[in-house]
N, C-alpha and C positions, 0 to 999 in steps of 0.2 A: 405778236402784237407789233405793231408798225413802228416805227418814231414819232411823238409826238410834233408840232409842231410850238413857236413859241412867238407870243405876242407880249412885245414889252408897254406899259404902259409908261408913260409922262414923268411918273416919279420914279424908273427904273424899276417897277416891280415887273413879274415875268409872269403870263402866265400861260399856262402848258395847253394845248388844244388840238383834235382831231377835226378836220373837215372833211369832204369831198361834196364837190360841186354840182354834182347832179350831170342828168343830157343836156345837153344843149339843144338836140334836137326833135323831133315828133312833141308830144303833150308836157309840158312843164308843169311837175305837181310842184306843191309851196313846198322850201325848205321845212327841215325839222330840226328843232332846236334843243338837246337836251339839258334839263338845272337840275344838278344832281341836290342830296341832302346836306344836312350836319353832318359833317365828320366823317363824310364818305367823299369818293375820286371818281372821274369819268373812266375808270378799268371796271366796272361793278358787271351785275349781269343783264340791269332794264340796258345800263348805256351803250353796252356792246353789243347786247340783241338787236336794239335800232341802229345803231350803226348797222352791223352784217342786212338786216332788212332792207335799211332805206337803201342802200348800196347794190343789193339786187333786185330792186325799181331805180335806178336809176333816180335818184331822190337824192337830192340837196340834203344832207346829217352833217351837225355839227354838234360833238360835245366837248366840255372844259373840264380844269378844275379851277377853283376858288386860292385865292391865296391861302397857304399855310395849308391847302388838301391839296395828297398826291401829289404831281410831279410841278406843281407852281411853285414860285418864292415863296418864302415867308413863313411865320410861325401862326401854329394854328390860334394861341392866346393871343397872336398881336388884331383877331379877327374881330369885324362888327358887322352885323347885318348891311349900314350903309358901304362897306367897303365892299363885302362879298357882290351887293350889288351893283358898284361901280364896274367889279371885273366882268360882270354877265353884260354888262353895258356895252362895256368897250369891245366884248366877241360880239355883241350881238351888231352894233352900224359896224367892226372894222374886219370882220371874218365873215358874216354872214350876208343874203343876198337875196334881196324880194320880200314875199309874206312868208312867214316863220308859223309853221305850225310849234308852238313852244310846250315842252311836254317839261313838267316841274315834278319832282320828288319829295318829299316830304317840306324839309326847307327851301324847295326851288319851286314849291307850290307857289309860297309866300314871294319868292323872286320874279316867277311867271305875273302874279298880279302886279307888284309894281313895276313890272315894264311893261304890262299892258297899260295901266295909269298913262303911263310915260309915252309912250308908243303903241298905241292900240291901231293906228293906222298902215301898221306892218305887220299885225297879228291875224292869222289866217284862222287858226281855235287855238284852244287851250286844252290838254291833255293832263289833269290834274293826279296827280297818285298818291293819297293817303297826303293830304296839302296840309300843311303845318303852318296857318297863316295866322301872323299876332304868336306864335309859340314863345317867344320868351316869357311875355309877360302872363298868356292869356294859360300857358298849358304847366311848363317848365318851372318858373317863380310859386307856383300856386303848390306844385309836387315836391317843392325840395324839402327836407325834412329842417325844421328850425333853426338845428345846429351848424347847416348848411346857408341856409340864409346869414345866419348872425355870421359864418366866417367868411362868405362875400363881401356883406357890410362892413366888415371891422379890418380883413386882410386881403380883401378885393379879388380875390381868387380861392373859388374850393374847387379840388378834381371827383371830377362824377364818376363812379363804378361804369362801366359800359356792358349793356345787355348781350355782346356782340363779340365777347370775348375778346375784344381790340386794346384790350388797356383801359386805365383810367385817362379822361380826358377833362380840360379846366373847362369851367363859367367863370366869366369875371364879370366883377362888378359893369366895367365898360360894356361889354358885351348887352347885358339888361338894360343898362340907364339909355345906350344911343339906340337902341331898337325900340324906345317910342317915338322916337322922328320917323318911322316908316313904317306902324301900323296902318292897315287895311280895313280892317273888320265894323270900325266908329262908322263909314259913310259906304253911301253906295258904290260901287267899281265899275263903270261906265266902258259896259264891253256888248257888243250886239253879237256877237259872233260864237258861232257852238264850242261850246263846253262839255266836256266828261270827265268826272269824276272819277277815280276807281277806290274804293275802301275795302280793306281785309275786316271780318266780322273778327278777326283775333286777335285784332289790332289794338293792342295793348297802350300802345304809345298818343296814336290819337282818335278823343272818341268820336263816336258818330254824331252827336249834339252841336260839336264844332263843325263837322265838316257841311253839318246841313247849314248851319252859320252861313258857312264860307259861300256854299254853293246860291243861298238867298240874296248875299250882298252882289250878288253880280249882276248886272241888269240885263242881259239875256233872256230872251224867252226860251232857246233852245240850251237849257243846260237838265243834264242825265247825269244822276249818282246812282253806282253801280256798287253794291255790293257782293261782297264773294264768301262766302260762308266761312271756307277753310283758309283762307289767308290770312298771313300775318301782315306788321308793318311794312315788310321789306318786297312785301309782293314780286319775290323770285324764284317762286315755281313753275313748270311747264302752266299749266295752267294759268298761272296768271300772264306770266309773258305773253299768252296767245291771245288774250284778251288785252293786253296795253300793244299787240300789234293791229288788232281790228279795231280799236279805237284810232289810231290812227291811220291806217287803211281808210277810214270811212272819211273822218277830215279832210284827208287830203284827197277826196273827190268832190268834195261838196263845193260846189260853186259861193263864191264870197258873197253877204249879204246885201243886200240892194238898198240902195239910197234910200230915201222917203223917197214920193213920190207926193207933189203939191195937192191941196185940197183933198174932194173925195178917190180920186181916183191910186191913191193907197191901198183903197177899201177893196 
């Protein structure tokens, strides 16, 4: 594994980041941007697949991690939705370079959309996998069992079992209450630009009712939700990998979509 690289942000947080820049020269496909999950690090195996890919196209990849995940500053309880996406902010205008094809992971689904909100005008598509968009309050809040809720409520912090053998990790109260300043899901997502989705059918974590959600609020006409019978949430089988590599294989040939065009002549 290489050294990471390390972008400090404003208030001295750090965080930890892989790039390479692409050719310079013959055809220039758009960067590719990877957001990784909850509680996961850009060392996983979609992040380093696309890296090793995009690297042998000569393809602009860059991925991070979040404060408090992997090798950035910080603790992972001192995390909120608006923070984590301050830091994909600050890779995304101070490491990265052109149109971003932006490929999101469960909670980097939800990160991809609101930098598209934000910056839809440097989005080349969107590459969604099992998207987690609105999860605290829409998936997570609704699954915790009572006893969980009430000691959020009352001691601002319960540690969740992890499905993942990784340890127990916190929800805090913070974490809930500021991730409705950056739901998605209430209004449309004003993006013209192709969309794929990918969902494991064994996807425990999130169901297919939300994802078609997700997929409706986007105003695109070209968005495709892909299901996969035997995958799970983490979609890190050969098989899937090969499929989140021809998803963006395809993207990043597609020509970017065309202005309107005045009167009838759109038509």
């Amino acid at each position: 594994m290489t050294p990471h690289s390390i972008l400090t942000r404003a208030d001295g947080a750090t965080i930890a980041y892989h790039h390479h820049p692409g050719r310079v020269d013959g055809v220039v496909l758009p960067g590719v941007l990877f957001c990784g999950g909850f509680h996961s690090s850009m060392t996983g195996a979609k992040a380093t697949m696309l890296d090793s890919f995009c690297a042998s196209r000569g393809q602009q990849f860059t991925r991070f991690d979040y404060q408090g995940h992997g090798a950035s500053s910080g603790e992972f309880a001192d995390g909120t939705i608006g923070t984590w996406f301050e830091d994909l902010l600050a890779v995304f205008e101070e490491v990265t370079d052109g149109p971003q094809i932006v490929v999101g992971s469960s909670m980097g689904g939800w990160m991809a959309l609101l930098l598209t909100l934000l910056r839809r005008d440097r989005i080349a598509g969107l590459v969604l996998l099992a998207p987690a968009a609105d999860f605290t309050t829409e998936l997570m809040w609704q699954a915790l069992p009572p006893e969980a809720r009430q000691q959020i409520q009352d001691e601002g912090v319960w540690l969740r079992p992890s499905v993942y053998d990784d340890g127990p990790y916190p929800i805090t109260r913070t974490l809930i209450e500021e991730s409705r300043d950056h739901l998605v899901l209430g209004q449309p997502i004003p993006f013209d630009g192709p969309v794929r989705i990918l969902l494991g059918q064994q996807d425990h974590v999130i169901p297919v009712d939300h994802v078609l959600r997700t997929a409706d609020a986007i105003t695109s006409d070209d968005v495709e939700v892909t299901l996969i019978k035997k995958a799970d949430h983490r979609l890190s089988e050969a098989a899937d990998l090969a499929k989140i590599r021809a998803a963006v294989a395809e993207l990043s040939n597609q020509p970017a979509a065309p202005a309107a065009l005045p009167g009838n002549l759109a038509s």
